[in-house]
Backbone bond lengths (Angstrom), bond angles and torsions (degrees), N, CA, C in turn:
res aa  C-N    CA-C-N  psi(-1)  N-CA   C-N-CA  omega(-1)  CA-C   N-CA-C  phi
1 X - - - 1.459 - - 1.530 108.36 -
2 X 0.969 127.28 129.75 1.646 147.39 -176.68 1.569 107.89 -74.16
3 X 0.836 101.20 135.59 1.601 118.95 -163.96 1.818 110.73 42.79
4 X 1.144 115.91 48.80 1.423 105.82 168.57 1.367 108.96 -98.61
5 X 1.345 127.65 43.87 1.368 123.96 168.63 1.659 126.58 -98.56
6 X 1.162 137.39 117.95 1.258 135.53 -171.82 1.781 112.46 -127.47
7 X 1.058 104.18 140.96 1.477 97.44 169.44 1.091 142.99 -16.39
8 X 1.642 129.88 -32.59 0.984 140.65 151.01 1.583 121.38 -69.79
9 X 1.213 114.20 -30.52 1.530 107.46 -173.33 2.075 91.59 -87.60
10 X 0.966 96.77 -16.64 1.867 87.62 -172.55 1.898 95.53 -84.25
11 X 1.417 106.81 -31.40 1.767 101.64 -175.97 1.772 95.79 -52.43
12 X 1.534 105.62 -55.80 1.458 100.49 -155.07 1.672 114.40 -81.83
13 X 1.816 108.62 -0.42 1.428 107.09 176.78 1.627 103.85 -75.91
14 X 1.226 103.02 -40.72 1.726 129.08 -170.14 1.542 100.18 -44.54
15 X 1.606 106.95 -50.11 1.758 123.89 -155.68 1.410 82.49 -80.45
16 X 1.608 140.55 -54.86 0.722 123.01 -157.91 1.779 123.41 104.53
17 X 1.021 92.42 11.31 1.989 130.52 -172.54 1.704 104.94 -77.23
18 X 1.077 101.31 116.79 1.551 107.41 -175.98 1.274 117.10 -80.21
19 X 1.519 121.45 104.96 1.861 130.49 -173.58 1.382 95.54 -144.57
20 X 1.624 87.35 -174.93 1.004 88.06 -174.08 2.206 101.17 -157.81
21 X 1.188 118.79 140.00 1.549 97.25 -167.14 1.597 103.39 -100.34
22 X 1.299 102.41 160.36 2.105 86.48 178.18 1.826 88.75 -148.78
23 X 1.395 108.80 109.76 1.464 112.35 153.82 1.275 134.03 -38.92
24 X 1.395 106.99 143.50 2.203 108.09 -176.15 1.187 96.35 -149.84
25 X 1.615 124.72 159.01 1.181 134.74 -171.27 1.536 105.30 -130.75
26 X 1.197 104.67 94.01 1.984 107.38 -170.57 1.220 93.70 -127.31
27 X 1.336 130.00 160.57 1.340 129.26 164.41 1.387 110.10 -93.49
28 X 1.383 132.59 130.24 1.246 131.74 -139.79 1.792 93.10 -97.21
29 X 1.653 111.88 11.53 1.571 108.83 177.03 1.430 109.98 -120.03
30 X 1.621 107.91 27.81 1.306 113.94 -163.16 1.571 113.77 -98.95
31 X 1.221 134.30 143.71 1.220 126.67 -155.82 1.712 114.25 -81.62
32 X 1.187 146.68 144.45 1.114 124.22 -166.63 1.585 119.46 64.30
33 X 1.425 103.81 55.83 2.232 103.25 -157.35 0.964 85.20 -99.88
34 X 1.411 156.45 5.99 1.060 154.93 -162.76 1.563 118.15 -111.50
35 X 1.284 102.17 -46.55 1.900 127.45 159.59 1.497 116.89 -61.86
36 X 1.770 89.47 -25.14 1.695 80.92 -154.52 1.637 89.35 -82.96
37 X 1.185 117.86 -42.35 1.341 131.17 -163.74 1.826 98.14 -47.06
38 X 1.389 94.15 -61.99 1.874 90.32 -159.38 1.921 86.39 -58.06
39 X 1.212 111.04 -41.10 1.613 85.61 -177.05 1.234 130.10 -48.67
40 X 1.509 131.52 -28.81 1.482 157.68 -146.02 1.662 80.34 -95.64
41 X 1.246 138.25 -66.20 1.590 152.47 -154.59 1.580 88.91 -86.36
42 X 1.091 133.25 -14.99 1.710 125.41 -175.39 1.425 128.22 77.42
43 X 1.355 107.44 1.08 1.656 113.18 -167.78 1.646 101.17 -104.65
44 X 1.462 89.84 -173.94 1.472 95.61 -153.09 2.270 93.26 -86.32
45 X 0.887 117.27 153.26 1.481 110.97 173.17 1.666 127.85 -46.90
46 X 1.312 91.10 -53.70 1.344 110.05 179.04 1.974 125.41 -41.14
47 X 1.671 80.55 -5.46 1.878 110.60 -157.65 1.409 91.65 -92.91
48 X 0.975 121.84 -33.48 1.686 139.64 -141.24 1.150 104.00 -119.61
49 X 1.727 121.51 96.77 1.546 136.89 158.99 1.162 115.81 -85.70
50 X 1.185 106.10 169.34 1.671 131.41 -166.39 1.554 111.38 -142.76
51 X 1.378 117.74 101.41 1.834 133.42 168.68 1.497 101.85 -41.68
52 X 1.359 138.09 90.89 1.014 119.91 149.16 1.572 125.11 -83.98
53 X 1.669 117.84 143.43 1.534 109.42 175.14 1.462 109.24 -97.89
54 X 1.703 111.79 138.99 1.438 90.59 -172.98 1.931 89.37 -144.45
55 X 1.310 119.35 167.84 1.552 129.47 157.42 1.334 123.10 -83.18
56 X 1.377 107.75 115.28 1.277 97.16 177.58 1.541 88.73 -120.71
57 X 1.973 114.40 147.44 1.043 110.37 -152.87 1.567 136.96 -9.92
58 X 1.328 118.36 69.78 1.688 151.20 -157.75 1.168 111.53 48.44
59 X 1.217 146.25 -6.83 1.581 146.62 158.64 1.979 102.21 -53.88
60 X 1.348 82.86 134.87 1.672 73.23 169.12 1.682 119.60 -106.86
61 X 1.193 113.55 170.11 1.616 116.12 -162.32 1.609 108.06 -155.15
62 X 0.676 73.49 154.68 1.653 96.38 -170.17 1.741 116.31 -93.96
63 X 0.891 128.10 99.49 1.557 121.42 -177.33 1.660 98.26 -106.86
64 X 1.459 114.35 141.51 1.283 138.27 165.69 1.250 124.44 -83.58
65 X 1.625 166.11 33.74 0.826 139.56 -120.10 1.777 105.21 -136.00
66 X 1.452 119.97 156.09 1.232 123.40 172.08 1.813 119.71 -22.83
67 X 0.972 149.49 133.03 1.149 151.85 172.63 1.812 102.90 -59.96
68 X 1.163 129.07 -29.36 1.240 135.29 -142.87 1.815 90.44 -116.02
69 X 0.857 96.39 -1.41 2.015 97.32 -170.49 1.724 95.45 -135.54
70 X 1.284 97.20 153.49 1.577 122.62 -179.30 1.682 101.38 -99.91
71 X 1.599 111.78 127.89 1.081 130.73 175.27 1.456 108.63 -48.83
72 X 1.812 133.72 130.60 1.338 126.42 -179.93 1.718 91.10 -94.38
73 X 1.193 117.01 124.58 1.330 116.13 -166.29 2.067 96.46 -94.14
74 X 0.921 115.72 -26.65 1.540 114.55 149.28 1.486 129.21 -48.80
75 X 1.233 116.75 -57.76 1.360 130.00 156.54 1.221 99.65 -28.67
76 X 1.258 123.61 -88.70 1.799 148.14 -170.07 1.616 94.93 -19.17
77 X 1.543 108.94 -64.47 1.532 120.93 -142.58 1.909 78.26 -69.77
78 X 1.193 120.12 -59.36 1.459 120.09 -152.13 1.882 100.07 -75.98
79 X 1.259 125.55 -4.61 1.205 127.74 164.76 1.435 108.12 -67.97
80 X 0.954 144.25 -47.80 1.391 159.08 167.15 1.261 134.50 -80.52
81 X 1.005 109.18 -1.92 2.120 127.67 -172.11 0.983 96.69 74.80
82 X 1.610 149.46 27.86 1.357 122.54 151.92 1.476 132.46 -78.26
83 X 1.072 109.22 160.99 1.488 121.88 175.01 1.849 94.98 -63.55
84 X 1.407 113.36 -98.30 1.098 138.06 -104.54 2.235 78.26 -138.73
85 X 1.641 104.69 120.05 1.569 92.55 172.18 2.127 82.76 -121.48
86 X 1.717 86.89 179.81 1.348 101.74 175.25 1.746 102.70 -175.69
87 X 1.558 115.97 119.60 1.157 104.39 -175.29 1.455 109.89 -58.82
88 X 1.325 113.17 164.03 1.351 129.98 -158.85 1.598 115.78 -99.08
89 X 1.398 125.18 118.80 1.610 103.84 -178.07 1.530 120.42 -37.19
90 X 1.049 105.32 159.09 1.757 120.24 178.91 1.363 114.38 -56.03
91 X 1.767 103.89 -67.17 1.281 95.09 -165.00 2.446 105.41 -63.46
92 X 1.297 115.90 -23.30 1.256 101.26 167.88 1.659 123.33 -72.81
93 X 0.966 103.10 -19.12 1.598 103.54 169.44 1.862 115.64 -62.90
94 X 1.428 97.72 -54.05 1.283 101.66 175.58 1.552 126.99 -82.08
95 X 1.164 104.53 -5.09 2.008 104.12 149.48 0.961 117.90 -60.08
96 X 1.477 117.88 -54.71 1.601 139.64 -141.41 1.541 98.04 -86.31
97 X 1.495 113.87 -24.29 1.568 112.09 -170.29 1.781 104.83 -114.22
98 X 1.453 102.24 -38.41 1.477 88.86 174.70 1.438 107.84 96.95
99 X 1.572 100.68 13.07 1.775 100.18 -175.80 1.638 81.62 -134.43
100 X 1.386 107.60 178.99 1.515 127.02 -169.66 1.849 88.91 -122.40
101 X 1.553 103.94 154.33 1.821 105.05 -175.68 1.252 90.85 -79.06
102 X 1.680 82.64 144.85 1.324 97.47 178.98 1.744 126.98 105.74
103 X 1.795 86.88 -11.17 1.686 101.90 -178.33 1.207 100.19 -157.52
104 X 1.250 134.52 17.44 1.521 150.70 142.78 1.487 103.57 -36.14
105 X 1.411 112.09 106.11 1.461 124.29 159.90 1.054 126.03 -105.96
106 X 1.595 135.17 140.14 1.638 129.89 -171.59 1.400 92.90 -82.17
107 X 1.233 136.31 37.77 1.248 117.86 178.88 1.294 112.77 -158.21
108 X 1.497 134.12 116.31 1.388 129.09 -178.58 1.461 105.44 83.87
109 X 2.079 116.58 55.49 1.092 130.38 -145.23 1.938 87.48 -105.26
110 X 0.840 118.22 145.48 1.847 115.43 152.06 1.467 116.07 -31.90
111 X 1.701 104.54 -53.53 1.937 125.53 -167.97 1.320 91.51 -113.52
112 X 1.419 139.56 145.14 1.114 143.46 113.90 1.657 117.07 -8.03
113 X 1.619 125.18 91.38 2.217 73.37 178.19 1.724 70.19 -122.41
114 X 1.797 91.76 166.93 1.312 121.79 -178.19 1.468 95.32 -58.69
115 X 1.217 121.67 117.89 1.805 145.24 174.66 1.776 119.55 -86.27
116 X 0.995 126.60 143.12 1.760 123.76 -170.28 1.524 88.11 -141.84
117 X 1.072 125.06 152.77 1.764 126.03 -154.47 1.546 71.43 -158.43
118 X 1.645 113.96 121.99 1.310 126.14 145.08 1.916 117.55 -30.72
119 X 0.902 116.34 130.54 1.527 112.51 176.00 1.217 100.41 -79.45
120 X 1.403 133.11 -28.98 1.493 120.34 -167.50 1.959 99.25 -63.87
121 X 1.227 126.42 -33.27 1.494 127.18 155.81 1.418 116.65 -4.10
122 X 1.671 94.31 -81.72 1.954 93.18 178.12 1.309 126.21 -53.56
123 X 1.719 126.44 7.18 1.273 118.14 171.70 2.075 118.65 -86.60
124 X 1.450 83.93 4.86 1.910 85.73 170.84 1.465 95.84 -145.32
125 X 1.911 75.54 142.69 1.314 94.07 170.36 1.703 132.24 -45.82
126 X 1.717 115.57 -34.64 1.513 103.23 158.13 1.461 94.52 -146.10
127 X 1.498 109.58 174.14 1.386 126.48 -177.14 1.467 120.62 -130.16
128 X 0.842 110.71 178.66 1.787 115.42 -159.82 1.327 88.18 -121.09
129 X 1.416 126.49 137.71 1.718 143.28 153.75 0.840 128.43 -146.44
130 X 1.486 149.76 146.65 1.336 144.34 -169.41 1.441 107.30 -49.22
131 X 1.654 109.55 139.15 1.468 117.99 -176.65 2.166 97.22 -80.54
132 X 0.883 101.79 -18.74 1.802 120.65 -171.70 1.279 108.55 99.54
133 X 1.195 113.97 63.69 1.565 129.54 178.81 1.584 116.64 174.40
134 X 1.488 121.30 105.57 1.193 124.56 147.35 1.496 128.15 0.76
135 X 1.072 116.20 85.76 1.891 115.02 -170.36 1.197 108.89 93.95
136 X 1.640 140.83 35.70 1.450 142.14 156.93 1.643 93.98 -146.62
137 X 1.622 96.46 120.21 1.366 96.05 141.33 1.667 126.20 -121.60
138 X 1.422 110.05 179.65 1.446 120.32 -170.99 1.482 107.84 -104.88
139 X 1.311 134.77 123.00 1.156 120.70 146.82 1.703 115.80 -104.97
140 X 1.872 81.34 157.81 2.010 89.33 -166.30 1.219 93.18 -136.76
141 X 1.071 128.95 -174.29 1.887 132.06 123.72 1.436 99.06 -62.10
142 X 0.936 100.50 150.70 1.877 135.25 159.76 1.948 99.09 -58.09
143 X 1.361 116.41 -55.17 1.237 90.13 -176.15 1.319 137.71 -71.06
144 X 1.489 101.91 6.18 1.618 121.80 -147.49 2.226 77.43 -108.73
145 X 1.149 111.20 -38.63 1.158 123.52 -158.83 1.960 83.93 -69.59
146 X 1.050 108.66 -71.72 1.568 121.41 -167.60 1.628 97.83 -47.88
147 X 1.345 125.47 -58.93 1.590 124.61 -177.77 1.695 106.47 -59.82
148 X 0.813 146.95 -31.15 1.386 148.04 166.36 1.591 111.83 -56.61
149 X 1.090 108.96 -50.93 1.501 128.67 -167.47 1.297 123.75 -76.27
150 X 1.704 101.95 -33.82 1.159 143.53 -164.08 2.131 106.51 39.18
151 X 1.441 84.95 49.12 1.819 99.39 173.13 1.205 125.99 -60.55
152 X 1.068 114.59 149.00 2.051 127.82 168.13 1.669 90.11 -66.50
153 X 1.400 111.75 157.82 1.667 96.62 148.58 1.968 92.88 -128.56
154 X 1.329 100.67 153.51 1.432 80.26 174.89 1.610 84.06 -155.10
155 X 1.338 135.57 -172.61 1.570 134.45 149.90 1.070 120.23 -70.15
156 X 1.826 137.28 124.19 1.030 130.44 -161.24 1.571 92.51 -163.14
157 X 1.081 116.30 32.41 1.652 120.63 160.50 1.276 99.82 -122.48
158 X 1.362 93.14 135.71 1.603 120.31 159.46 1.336 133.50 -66.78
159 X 1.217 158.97 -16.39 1.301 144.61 -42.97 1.912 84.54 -133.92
């Protein structure tokens, strides 16, 4: 596909990081976008994370978490020594990352921000995350994901 290159897919061509991107056609206002997606890509959900941007005592952070599970925003704060998290308005998320919701990738960000990668992650061999674009995702390993990122992993789905 012609011009499917984004910051993230050029970080990990650059590094030299073995992925791979695979297009989907979901409407990114669709209910369950998270289900629908790994269905669209064929894999199992559990495969399929979601960049959330969130505050943790006003620093912002990056949480990784299952598409199919709700971010424990407690988790988040105490993954990191925070007190107190709160997802982060939109339009500051998408300064700070340089992606639009919905195509928020932990990887090949505008800012560096401190990243938390669900631990349930390291139970497959690779995972699905936004390529940084609406209708591309990336698959990696998880460890390839965490060394890039240089992420916490801790449990941080709710489910």
């Amino acid at each position: 596909m012609v011009g499917q290159g984004t910051p993230a897919t050029a970080l990990l061509t650059k590094r030299k990081i073995a992925h791979s991107t695979h297009p989907y056609d979901v409407s990114p206002d669709a209910p369950n976008y998270g289900a629908l997606v790994a269905a669209a890509l064929g894999v199992p959900p559990e495969r399929v994370f979601k960049s959330l941007v969130a505050e943790v005592d006003g620093a912002l952070t990056v949480a990784v978490v299952p598409v199919t599970g709700e971010l424990d925003l407690k988790a988040l704060a105490a993954a990191v020594g925070g007190k107190r998290a709160a997802m982060a308005d939109r339009a500051v998320a998408e300064r700070a990352t340089g992606y639009v919701r919905g195509g928020i990738s932990p990887l090949g960000q505008r800012r560096r921000l401190p990243t938390v990668l669900d631990s349930s992650a390291l139970d497959h061999p690779t995972v699905y995350v936004s390529a940084g674009r609406r209708g591309l995702q990336l698959q990696l390993a998880p460890q390839d994901l965490v060394a890039l990122t240089g992420a916490a992993t801790a449990p941080l789905s709710a489910r």
